[in-house]
Structure formats: structure tokens, C-alpha cells
C-alpha positions in Angstrom: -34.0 21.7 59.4 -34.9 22.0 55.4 -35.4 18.9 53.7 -32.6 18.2 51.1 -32.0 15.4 48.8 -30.4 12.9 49.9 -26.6 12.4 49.2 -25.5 9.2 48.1 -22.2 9.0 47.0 -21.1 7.3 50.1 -23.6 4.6 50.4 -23.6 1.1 49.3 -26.6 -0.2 46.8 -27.3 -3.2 45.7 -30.4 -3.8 43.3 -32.4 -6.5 41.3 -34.9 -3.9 39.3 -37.6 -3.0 40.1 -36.2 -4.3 44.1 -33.1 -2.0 45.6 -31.5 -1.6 48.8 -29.4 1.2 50.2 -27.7 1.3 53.5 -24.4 2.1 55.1 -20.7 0.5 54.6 -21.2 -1.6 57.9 -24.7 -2.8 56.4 -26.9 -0.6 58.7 -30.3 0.9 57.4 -31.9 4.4 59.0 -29.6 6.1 60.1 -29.6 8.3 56.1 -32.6 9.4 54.7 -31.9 7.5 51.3 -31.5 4.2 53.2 -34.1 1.4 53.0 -35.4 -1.9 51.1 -37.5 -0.8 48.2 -39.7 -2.5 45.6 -41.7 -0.5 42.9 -40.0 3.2 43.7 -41.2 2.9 47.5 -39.5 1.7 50.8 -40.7 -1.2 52.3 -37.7 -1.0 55.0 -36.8 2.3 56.4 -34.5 0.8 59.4 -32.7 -2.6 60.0 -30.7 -2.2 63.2 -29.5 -5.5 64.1 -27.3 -6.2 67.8 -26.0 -9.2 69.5 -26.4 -9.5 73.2 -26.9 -5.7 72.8 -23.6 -4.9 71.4 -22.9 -3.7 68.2 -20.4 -5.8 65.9 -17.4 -4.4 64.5 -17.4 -3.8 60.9 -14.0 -4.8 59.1 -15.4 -4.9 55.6 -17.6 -4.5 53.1 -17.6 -7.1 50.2 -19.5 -6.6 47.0 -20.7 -9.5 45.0 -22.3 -9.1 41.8 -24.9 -6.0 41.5 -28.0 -7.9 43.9 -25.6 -8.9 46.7 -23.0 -7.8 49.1 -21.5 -9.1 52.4 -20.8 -6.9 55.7 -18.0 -8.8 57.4 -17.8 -7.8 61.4 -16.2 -9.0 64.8 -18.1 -10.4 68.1 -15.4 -9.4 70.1 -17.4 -9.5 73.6 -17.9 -13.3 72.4 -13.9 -13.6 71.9 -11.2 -14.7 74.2 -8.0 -12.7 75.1 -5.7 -13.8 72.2 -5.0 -10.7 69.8 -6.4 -12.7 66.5 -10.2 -12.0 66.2 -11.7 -15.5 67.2 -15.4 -14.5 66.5 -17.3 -12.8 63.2 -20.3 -12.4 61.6 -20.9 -12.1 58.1 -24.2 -10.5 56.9 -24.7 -11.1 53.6 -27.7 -8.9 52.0 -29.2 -10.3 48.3 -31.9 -9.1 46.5 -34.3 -10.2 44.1 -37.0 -8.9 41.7 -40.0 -9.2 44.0 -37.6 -8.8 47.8 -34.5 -9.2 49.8 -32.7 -11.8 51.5 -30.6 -11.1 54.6 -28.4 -14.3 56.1 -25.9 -13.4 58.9 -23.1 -16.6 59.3 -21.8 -16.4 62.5 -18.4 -18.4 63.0 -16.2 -18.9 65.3 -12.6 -21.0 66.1 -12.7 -20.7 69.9 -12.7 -24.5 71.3 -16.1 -23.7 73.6 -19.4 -23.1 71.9 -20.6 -18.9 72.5 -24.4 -18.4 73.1 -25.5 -15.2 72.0 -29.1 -13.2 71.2 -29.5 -12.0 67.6 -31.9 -8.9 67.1 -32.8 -7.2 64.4 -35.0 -4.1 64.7 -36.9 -3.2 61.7 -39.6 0.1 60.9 -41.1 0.9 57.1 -43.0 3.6 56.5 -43.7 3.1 53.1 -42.5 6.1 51.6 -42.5 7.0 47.7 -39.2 7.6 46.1 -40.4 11.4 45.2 -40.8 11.9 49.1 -37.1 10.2 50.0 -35.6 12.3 47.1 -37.3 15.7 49.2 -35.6 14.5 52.2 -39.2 14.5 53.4 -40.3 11.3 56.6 -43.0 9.8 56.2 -45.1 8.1 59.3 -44.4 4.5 60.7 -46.3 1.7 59.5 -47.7 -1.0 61.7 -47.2 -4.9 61.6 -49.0 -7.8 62.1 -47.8 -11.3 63.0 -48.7 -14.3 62.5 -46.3 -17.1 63.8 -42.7 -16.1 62.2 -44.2 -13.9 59.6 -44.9 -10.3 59.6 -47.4 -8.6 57.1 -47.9 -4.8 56.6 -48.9 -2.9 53.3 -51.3 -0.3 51.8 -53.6 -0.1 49.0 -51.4 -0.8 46.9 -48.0 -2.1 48.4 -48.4 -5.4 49.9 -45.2 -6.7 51.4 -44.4 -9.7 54.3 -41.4 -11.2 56.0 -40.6 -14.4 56.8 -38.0 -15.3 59.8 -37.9 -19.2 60.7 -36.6 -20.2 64.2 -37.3 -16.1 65.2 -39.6 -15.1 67.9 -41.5 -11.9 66.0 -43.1 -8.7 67.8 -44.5 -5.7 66.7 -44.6 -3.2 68.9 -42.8 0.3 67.6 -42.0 -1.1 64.7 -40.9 -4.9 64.3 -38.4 -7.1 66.5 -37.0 -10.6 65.3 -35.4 -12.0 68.2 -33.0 -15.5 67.7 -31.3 -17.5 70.6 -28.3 -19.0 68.6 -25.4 -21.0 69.9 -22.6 -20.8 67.7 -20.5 -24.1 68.5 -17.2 -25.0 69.1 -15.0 -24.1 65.9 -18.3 -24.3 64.1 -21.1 -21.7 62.5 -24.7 -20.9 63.3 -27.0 -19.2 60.2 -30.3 -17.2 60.8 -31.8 -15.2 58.0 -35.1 -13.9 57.3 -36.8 -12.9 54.0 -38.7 -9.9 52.4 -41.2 -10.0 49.5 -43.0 -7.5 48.0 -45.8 -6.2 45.6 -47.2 -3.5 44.0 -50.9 -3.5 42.4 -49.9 0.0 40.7 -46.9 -1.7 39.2 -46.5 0.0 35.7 -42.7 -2.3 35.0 -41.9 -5.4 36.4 -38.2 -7.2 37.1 -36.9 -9.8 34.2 -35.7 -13.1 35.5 -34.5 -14.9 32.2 -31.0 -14.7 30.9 -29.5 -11.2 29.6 -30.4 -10.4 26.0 -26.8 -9.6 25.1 -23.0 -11.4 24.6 -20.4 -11.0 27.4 -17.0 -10.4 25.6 -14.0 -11.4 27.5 -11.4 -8.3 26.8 -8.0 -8.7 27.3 -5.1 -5.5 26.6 -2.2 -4.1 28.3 -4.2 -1.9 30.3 -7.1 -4.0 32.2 -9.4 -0.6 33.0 -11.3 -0.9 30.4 -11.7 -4.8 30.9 -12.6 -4.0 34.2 -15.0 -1.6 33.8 -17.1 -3.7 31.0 -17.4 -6.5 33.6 -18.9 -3.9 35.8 -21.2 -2.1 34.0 -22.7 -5.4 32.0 -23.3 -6.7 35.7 -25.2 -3.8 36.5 -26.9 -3.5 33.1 -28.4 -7.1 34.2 -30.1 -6.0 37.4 -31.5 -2.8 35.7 -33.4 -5.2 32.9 -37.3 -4.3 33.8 -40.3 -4.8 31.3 -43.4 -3.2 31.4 -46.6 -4.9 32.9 -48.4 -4.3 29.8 -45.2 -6.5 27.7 -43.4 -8.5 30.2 -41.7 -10.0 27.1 -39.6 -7.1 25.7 -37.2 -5.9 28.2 -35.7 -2.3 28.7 -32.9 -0.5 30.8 -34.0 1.0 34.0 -32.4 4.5 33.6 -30.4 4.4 36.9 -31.4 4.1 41.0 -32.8 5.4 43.0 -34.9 7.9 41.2 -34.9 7.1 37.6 -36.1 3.1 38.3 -38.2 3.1 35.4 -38.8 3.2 31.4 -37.4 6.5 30.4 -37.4 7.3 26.4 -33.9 9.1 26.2 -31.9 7.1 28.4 -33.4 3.9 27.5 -32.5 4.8 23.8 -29.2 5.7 24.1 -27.7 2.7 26.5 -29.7 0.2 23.7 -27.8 2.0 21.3 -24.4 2.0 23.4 -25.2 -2.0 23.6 -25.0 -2.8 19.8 -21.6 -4.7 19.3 -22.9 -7.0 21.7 -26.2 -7.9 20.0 -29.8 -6.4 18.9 -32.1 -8.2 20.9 -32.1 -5.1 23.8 -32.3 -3.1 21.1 -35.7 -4.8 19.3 -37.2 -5.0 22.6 -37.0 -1.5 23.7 -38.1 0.1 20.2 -40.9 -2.2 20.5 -41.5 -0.9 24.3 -41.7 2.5 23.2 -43.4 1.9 20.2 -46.3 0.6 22.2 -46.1 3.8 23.8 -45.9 6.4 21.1 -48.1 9.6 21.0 -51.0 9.4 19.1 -53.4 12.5 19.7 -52.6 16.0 21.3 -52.4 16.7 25.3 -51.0 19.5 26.9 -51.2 17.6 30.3 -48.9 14.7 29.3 -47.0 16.9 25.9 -48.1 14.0 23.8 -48.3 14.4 20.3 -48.9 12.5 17.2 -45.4 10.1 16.5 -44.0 11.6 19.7 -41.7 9.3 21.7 -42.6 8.8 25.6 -39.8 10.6 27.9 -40.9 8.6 31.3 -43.6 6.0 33.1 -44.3 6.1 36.5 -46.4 4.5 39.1 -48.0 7.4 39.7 -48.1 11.7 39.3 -44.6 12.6 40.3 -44.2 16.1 42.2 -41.1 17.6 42.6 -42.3 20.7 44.8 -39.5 22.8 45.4 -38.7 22.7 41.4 -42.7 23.7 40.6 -42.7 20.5 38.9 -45.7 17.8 38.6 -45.6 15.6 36.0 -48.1 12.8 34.8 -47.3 9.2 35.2 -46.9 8.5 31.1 -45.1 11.8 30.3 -43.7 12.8 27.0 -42.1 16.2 27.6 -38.7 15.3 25.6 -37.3 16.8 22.3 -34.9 14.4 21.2 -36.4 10.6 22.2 -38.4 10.6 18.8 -35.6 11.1 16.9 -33.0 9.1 18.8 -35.9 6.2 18.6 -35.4 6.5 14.4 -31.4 6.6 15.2 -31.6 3.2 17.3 -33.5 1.4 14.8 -31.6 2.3 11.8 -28.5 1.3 13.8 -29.9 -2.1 14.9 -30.5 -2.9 11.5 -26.8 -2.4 10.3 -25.9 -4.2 13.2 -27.9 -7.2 12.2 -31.5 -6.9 13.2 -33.6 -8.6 11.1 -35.4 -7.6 8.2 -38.7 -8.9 9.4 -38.5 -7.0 12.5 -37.2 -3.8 11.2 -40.4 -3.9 8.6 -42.8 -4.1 11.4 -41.6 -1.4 12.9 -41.9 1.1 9.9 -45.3 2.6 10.4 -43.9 4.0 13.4 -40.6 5.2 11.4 -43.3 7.2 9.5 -45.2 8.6 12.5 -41.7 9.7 14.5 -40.3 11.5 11.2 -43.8 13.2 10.6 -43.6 14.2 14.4 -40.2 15.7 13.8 -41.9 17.8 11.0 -45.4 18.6 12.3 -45.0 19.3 15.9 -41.1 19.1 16.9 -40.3 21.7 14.5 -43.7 23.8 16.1 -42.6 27.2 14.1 -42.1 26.0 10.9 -38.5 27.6 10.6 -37.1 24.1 10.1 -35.5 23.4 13.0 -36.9 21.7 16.6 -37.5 23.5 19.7 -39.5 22.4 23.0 -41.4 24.4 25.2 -43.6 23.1 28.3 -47.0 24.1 27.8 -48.4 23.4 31.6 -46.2 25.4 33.5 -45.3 22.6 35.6 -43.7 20.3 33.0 -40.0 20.1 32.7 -38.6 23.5 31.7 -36.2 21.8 29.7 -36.7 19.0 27.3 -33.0 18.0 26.1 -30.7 15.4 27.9 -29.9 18.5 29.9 -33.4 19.1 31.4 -32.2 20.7 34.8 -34.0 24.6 34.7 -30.8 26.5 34.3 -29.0 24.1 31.9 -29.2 26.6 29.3 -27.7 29.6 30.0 -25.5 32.7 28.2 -22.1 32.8 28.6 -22.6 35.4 31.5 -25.0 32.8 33.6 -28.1 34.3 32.7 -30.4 31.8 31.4 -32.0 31.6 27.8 -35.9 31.8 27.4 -38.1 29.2 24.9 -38.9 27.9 23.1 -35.5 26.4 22.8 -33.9 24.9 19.4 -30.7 22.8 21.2 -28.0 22.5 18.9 -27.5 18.0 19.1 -30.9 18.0 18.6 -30.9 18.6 15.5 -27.5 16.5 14.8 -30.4 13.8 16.0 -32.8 15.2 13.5 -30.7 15.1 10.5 -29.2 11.8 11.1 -32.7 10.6 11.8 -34.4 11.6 8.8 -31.2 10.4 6.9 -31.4 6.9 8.3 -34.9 7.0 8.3 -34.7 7.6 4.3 -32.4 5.1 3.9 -34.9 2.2 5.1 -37.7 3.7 4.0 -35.9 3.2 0.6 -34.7 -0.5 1.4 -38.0 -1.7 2.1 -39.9 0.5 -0.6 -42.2 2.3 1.4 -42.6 5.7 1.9 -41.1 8.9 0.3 -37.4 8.8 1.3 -36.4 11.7 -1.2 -38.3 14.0 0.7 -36.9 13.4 4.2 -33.5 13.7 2.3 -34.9 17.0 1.1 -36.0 17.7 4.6 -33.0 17.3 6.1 -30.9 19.4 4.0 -32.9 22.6 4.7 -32.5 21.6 8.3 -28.8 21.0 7.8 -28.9 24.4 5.9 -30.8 26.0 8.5 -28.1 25.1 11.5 -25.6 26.8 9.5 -27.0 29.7 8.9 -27.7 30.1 12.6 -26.1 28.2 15.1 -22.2 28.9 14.0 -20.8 31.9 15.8 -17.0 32.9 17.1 -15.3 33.9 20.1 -11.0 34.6 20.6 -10.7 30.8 20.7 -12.4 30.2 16.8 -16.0 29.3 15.7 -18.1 26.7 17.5 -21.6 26.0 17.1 -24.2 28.2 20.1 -26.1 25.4 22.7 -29.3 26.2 21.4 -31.1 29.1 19.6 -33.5 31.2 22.2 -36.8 32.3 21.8 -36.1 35.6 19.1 -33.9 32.8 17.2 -30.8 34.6 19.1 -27.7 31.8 19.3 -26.9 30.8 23.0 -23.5 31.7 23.0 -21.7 29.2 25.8 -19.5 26.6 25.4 -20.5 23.2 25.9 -20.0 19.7 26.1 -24.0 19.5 23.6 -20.9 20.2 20.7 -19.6 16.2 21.0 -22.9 14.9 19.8 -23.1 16.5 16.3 -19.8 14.9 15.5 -20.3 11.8 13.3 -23.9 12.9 11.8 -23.3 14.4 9.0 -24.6 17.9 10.1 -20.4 18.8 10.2 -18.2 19.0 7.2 -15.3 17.8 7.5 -13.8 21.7 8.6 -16.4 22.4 11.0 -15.7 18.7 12.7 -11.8 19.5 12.9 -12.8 22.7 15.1 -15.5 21.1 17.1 -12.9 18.1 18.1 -10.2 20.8 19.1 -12.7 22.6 21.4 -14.0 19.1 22.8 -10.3 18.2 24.1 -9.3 22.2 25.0 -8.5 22.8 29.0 -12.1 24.5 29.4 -14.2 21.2 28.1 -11.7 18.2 28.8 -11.5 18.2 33.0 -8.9 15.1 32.4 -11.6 12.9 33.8 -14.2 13.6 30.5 -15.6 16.2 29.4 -17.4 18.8 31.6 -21.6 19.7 30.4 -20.2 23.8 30.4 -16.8 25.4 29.7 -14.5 26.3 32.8 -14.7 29.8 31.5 -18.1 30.8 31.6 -20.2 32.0 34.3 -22.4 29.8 35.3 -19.6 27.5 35.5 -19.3 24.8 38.7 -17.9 21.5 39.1 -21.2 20.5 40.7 -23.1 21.7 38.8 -26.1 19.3 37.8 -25.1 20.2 33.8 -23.3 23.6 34.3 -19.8 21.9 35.0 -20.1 18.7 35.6 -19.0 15.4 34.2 -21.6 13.1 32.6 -20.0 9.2 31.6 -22.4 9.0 28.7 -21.9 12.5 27.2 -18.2 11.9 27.0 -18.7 8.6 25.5 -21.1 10.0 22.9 -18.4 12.6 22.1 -15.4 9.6 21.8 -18.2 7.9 19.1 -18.6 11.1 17.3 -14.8 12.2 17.2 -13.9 8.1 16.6 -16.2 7.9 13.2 -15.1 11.4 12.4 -11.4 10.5 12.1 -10.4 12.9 15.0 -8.6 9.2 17.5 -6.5 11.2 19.2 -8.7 13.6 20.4 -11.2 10.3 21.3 -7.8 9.1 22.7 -7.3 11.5 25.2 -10.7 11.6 26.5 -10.8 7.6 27.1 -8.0 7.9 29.3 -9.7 10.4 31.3 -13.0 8.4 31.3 -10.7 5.3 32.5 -9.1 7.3 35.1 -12.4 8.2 36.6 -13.5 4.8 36.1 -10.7 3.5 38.6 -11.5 6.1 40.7 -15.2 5.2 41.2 -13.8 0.7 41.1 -15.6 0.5 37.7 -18.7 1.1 38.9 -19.5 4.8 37.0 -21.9 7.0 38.6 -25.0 9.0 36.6 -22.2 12.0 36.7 -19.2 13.0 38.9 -17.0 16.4 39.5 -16.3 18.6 36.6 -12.9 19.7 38.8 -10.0 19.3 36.4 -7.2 16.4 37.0 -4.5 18.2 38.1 -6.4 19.5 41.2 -7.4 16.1 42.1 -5.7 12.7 42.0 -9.4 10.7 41.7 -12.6 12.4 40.8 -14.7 14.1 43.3 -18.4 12.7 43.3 -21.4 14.3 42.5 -23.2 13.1 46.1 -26.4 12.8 44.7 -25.5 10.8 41.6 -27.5 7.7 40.6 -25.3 4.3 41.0 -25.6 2.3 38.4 -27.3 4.4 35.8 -28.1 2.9 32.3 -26.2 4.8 30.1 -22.9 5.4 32.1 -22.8 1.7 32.6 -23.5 1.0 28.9 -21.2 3.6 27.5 -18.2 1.0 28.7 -19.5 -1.1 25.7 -19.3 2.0 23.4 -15.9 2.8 24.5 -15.0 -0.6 24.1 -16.4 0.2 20.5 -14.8 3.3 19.6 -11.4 1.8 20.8 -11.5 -0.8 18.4 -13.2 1.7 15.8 -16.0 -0.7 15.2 -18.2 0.0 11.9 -21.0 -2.3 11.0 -21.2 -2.5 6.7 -22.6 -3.8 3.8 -19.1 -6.5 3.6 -19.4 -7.7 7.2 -17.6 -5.8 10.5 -14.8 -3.7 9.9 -12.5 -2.6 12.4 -10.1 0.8 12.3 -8.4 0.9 15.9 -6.5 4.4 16.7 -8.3 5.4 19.7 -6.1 3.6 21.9 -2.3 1.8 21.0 -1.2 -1.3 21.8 -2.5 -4.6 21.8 -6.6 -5.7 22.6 -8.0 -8.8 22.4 -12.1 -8.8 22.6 -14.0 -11.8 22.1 -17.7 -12.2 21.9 -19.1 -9.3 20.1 -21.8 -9.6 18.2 -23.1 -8.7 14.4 -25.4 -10.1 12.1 -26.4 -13.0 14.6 -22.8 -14.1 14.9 -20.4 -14.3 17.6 -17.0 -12.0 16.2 -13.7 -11.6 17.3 -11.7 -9.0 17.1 -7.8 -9.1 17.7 -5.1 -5.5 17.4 -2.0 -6.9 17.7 0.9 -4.8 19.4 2.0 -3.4 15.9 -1.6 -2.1 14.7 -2.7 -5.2 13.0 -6.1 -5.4 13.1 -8.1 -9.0 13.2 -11.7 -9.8 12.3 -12.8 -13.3 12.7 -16.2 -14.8 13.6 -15.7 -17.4 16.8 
């Protein structure tokens, strides 16, 4: 059989960055390719079989705790009597942690004689990276050695041991804990054992101290979106990671399994989704990658002078049946350098302080040169990307899948490639970037102004173009400078720039919220109509949570709440279809087809930014605008009533209250 990525839309995951654990809804582990313990992007547990007597248990349930733990609940029926109530269970509760796993299984029972019973668990690792899981490819067994009731076995670099008191251990194909355990009269018996974990090729690290951000308590008529911000902020605490270089600044892991690292893009935008609840996440990753940023020329890695990273690894990552091998510090992105200027300029109107902003400005001045010296390689004022190697990423948008940029009749669009939202990025960069280069006198902020109004200028002349339905901007701008002509959802992120007048933003929001872009559960990456169109499509039809929620931003500051309106309800609907916890992307098959949303299989769960873009919905809702007079707050996006308490601006705790007639209070706690 071909190797195939694995799917994972039916699996359960829990995780503790940089430690994850994947297995099936009764708790099981080999029996899927994706399942398995891992620590540092490899798997330190390939199978966890575990029997009683031999048999089986029963599963009845599967009970999630926060994001690091879960419990299996199952029956011992061959331990039970007659009587129809189950007598007998087992609960195997899984937790992990930063640096391993716990599993404890509580066997209980209300029978009035005490049940003896043999507990095994049958382990294997083979110690595979995460590139070789994600190509479906098996790697060999590893061997274990024992000493008393612990078990060692590593590499060069992995070094990982279990622990199992009161088990009797042996290693022969593979590893055996066996426990005698008498489970007494109406009475429990525990048994656990524990995994730990290193990895002396570590490049980030797991975060232990308290999350860098408020936890509002939100309260409104309809409780979805209440529900899914408690989701997504507990996942966005067990994707906190820092790198080994500053395990003081802390970053969002981008999702699991594959993206378990620092990656510039997503990193940026769910920092930049997190803002109404503080700045400190923000601070620490524009510090991260500013520690990082390009400072010479190489074609290997696409660094460049002022250039933002676009992803750290352990190691080379190969993806061989894309053609793709990419360096372990990698900056083959278009748009991280200017959403880094972006993220800092917001973090200071949300309160960041001046002190930390100013130290931060020399590499302001190196990102904005970057967008002018090497991002905008052809000198026709706008930016385009093109991989240099031949086996860097094709694309170097938020869409970087190869055929993400297609014509309207599927066939796809040669670079170097100008994508429309990057320069929305662009523009808004080197207008924010003016703006604090002129509040803390350094600088020439006149001619970044000057700069981008020829860009502005520039996307007008050539990115506008019409079709029956009315003018909309192209995707992107090919190699001969020829607009892309398809319809897509890239058209949400100019909104609330300032690339759009006022005109142009009024026919962009009516084409974001048209049956072709709005699926009813957000907004699908291409238009029904074109086609290279599919609903499972990576970005040729899909749905992608953090897309949408950049669009509901854009068309929320734009004026346009009713069309943000309309696609928050969709995102909610999907969010109750997934219980809150919103994959990397989902089905772009439209509502009425479907009473939940199909998932993409292969989705990551929890990713950074679709957890994070719950707190920008939360925002856009309440129409939250940091200004010069304190926190102002224009609701429209939703009707009816909302209570949030605990954002955050300025270094103090706020409230906002919209009562049931529109009233709108701000208050500090």
C-alpha cells in the first residue's frame, strides 16, 4: 500500500508543548499511524495496548479534561457478577506534561468480594520523526533496557525512560509491564506508570509558569461564543513553547502534530488575535523573532537582510512526495516581516510599553527596509516571493500549498507571485511603522508614508478587475504582472488597512458574504464557482477559522457588522460542531448540505490561530478599538446583550457591558 498522511480528524489529542499524545477514543495507541507519545516532533510511544486477564475492557466513554489530560472510562465485565448494572470499571486517565506523560488506570468496583485480576500493558517506540509519521512511512522498533521497574531506550539525541512502581518490566519484542492487582470489596486499586523525555537537538522548549494573558469570563444570550473562548485559551496554554536560546519569551506553537514549533506567520497573527487580553504574548514573540531576523543573504534558508523567520525545526525537514526539503531555520515567507511591523504597532496601542516598543525599533527599520530592498525584488513597488532552491516552498503566502494559486479555470499561476493581502500587510505596515517611527523621533516616517502610497497606487492600477458579479481585486499578480483572476477568500484581509476606500470596501464585503465565498460555516479559501474548486481542498475550497476571523476584523473596523454578523454565526455554528475545539481548517461544503461541518481529516487540533481567533471574534463582536482616550467599544456584529469581563488595555483589567438595548459599557474592574 502507498504511504498517505495520516487522517486525524477522528482521533483524540491531548498535549503539553513540546509533549503530545494521540490515540484512539477507547485510549488505545498503534493501531493509526498518527498514534503515539511524542516529545520534541518524534514518538517516543508507537503502541500502548493494555489487557486485563487477557480481555479487553469495554469502552463507555471518553472524557476530556483540560488540553494535557483525558480519561477513558471502560467495564471489566468478565470481573462482574450477573446483575444487569455494570459492577466493575476502569478508568484510564492519560496526562501529559512538558518533558512526558502520565498514565493512571483506577480500577473500582461495588461487588461485596474483592476481584484479582492481571494488568498488562504492552508498549513498542520506534522513535520516529514527525516528517516520517506525516508520510505514513514505519519506522523500525527500538529496544529497551531494564533496570528494576524502569525501562530506558533512546538515540543520539532522544533520550526517554519509564518508570512503573509495583510492575514486573520485560523487554522482549517491545516492552511488557505486568501488575497483579486485587481490587477489594466495594473498594479501588491504582497502578500507573510514567514517561519522561529529552531531546539534545531541542531547538524550543515547554513553558511551565502561568499564561501571559487575562481569562475573561463572557456571559450573553447565546453561550457559543463563551464556550468556545474557554476552549481555545485552554489550548492556547499547552501550545506556549519558548525557544532554547530564550526560555524567557514565550510563543504559540502553530498547531499539532506537524506545526509543533516557532512559525513566523502563525505565531504573528494568534499574538495579534490575543491583544484585548493583554501584550505580554505579544512582547515576547516580537522579541523571539527579532532574535531571529535575517541579517545577510542565503539562498539555502531565503534569508535576507530584515527578513522575518517563517519556521525552526529540529532538524532538515523533507517532505518527498511534494519535492520539498527545507532547512531547520527557514525564512521562505512573504508576509511574516510585515505582519511582525503590524503586531508591534498594535501592541503598542494596546498598551505595550514605551520602553519596550523603543527597543524594538532598530528592527522596525530593518523589516520596513526589507519590504523595500528585497520583498519588492523588481522594483515595481509591489512584493512578490519566489523560491530560489527548487525545493523551498513554491508558495510563500498563508496559502503556501503548490496549487493555492490558480486561474479561474484551475490552471495554476507561475512567479514570481505579488498576492493581493500582502500588500494590504505592506501598506498597513509601512503606515504603522511611520507612525512610531514619528512618536519616538527616529527615522524618516515621511518617506514610508511616501512609500506606501505608490504601493497603494500601484494595487490599483493592477490588481482591480471585473467579472458579471462587479469588480473585486485578482489573488495575486503572475509572473508577466498578469492579475490572477479567481475569487477568493485572500479579499477579507485587505479590509480595514487602508489599501480600500470606502467604495472598493463596500464591494469587497458584499463578495465576502455572497453564496460562492460564505459556505454558512465561514468563508471558503476559493469561490464555489471556479474550477479548481473542492471542499477539501487544502486552500482551494476549504474553510480556514482564522481567515474568516481576519475577514470579521476587517469588515467589523470597516463598518460593514452585518456582513461580520453573518459570518460569526457561521463560524459559531462550526464551532459547536467541532465542541469548541476548532480545527487548523474544516469542509468548505455549504450549510444547507450539511447540518455540522465535515472535517478536513488531516487538520491540526488545536492550532494557534483558529484557537486564538475566538479572542478576535470576541473582539470584533464587541467592536473593540484601542485609542488615544482609553478603549472604545461600537458593538453591531452581534445583537443582544454580552457581558465580558477581564480584557485587558493599557495594563488594566476592563469591562465591557452591551446591554439588551445597544447600550454599550466601558469600565475598568
Amino acid at each position: 500500500m502507498t504511504s498517505v498522511q495520516p487522517l486525524l480528524h477522528d482521533q483524540v489529542v491531548i498535549l503539553r508543548a513540546p509533549t503530545q499524545a494521540w490515540s484512539a477514543h477507547d485510549g488505545s495507541i498503534g493501531e493509526r499511524s498518527i498514534q503515539g507519545f511524542y516529545h520534541s516532533d518524534v514518538r517516543i510511544v508507537s503502541r500502548a495496548d493494555v489487557t486485563y486477564d487477557g480481555e479487553r475492557a469495554e469502552h463507555i466513554a471518553t472524557v476530556p479534561g483540560a488540553a494535557d489530560t483525558v480519561s477513558f472510562v471502560s467495564l471489566l465485565r468478565h470481573l462482574d457478577d450477573e446483575s444487569a448494572d455494570p459492577r466493575v470499571r476502569v478508568t484510564r486517565q492519560r496526562t501529559v506534561t512538558v518533558d512526558g506523560a502520565l498514565e493512571r488506570f483506577t480500577l473500582e468496583s461495588t461487588l461485596t468480594e474483592s476481584r484479582e485480576t492481571t494488568i498488562e500493558v504492552r508498549l513498542a517506540s520506534d522513535l520516529a520523526d514527525m516528517d516520517a509519521v506525516k508520510a505514513g512511512r514505519a519506522d523500525a522498533a527500538i529496544a529497551f533496557t531494564i533496570d528494576g521497574t524502569i525501562a530506558r531506550w533512546g538515540n543520539d539525541a532522544i533520550t526517554a525512560s519509564l518508570s512503573a512502581p509495583g510492575a514486573t518490566l520485560v523487554a522482549t519484542g517491545g516492552l511488557t509491564l505486568t501488575w497483579i492487582a486485587t481490587i477489594p470489596a466495594k473498594g479501588r486499586v491504582v497502578v500507573e506508570y510514567e514517561l519522561t523525555a529529552s531531546d539534545s537537538l531541542a531547538v524550543v522548549a515547554g513553558v511551565r509558569s502561568p499564561v501571559p494573558w487575562n481569562r475573561p469570563t463572557v456571559t450573553s444570550g447565546d453561550d457559543r461564543l463563551a464556550r468556545w473562548v474557554a476552549t481555545a485559551l485552554d489550548d492556547l496554554d499547552a501550545l506556549r513553547l519558548t525557544t532554547t536560546e530564550r526560555p524567557d519569551q514565550q510563543f504559540l506553537a502553530a498547531g499539532a502534530p506537524w506545526f509543533f514549533t516557532l512559525f513566523g506567520r502563525d505565531s504573528l497573527w494568534a499574538a495579534r488575535f490575543m491583544l484585548p487580553l493583554g501584550t505580554r504574548l505579544a512582547a515576547d514573540t516580537l522579541n523571539v523573532l527579532a532574535g531571529l531576523q535575517g541579517s545577510t543573504r542565503v539562498a539555502e534558508t531565503a534569508e535576507q537582510p530584515g527578513k522575518i523567520m517563517h519556521e525552526l525545526r529540529r532538524g532538515t525537514l523533507s517532505i518527498p512526495s511534494e519535492g520539498v526539503v527545507l532547512p531547520p531555520l527557514y525564512y521562505g515567507t512573504v508576509d511574516a516581516t510585515p505582519l511582525w511591523v503590524c503586531l508591534l504597532h498594535d501592541a503598542w496601542r494596546w498598551g505595550l510599553a514605551d520602553d519596550d516598543v523603543r527597543a524594538l525599533l532598530p528592527h522596525l527599520e530593518r523589516a520596513l527596509e526589507w519590504m523595500r530592498d528585497c520583498g519588492d525584488a523588481d522594483g515595481d513597488g509591489l512584493l512578490e516571493y519566489v523560491d530560489e532552491t527548487g525545493h523551498g516552498l513554491a508558495n510563500q503566502g498563508w496559502k503556501d500549498s503548490g496549487d493555492s494559486v490558480q486561474w479561474r479555470d484551475g490552471t495554476l499561476a507561475e512567479g514570481p507571485i505579488a498576492l493581493c493581502e500582502v500588500q494590504a500587510y505592506a501598506y498597513e505596515a509601512a503606515m504603522n511603522g511611520a507612525d512610531l517611527l514619528e512618536h519616538f523621533g527616529v527615522g524618516d516616517p515621511i518617506a514610508w508614508r511616501d512609500w506606501a502610497a505608490r504601493l497603494r497606487d500601484r494595487f490599483h492600477e493592477a490588481f482591480w478587475i471585473e467579472d458579471a458579479a462587479g469588480a473585486y481585486p485578482a489573488i495575486a499578480l503572475d509572473a508577466a504582472k498578469r492579475p490572477v483572476d479567481t475569487v477568493t477568500s485572500n479579499l477579507g484581509h485587505l479590509l480595514g488597512t487602508g489599501l480600500l476606500d470606502d467604495k472598493q470596501s463596500s464591494l469587497v464585503a458584499r463578495r465576502l458574504v455572497s453564496a460562492e465565498l460564505d459556505s454558512g460555516y465561514g468563508l471558503r479559501t476559493m469561490s464555489s464557482e471556479s474550477a479548481g474548486y473542492w471542499p477539501l481542498s487544502y486552500h482551494g475550497g476549504s474553510v480556514w477559522t482564522h481567515d474568516t476571523a481576519i475577514a470579521i476584523a476587517g469588515l467589523a473596523r470597516s463598518g460593514h457588522q452585518a456582513e461580520a454578523g453573518s459570518l460569526i454565526a457561521g463560524l459559531l455554528a462550526a464551532a459547536s460542531g467541532f465542541d469548541y475545539r476548532m480545527p487548523e481548517l474544516h469542509s468548505g461544503d455549504p450549510r444547507s448540505a450539511f447540518s455540522r461541518p465535515v472535517p478536513y481529516p488531516a487538520a491540526c487540533r488545536p492550532q494557534a490561530w483558529s484557537a486564538a481567533a475566538a479572542v478576535s471574534v470576541l473582539a470584533s463582536s464587541l467592536g473593540l478599538a484601542p485609542s488615544a482616550d482609553g478603549l472604545r467599544a461600537h458593538p453591531g456584529a452581534l445583537a443582544g446583550f454580552m457581558d465580558v469581563r477581564g480584557l485587558r488595555y493599557n495594563g488594566t483589567d476592563v469591562d465591557v457591558c452591551v446591554d439588551s438595548d445597544g447600550t454599550v459599557t466601558v469600565s475598568a474592574s
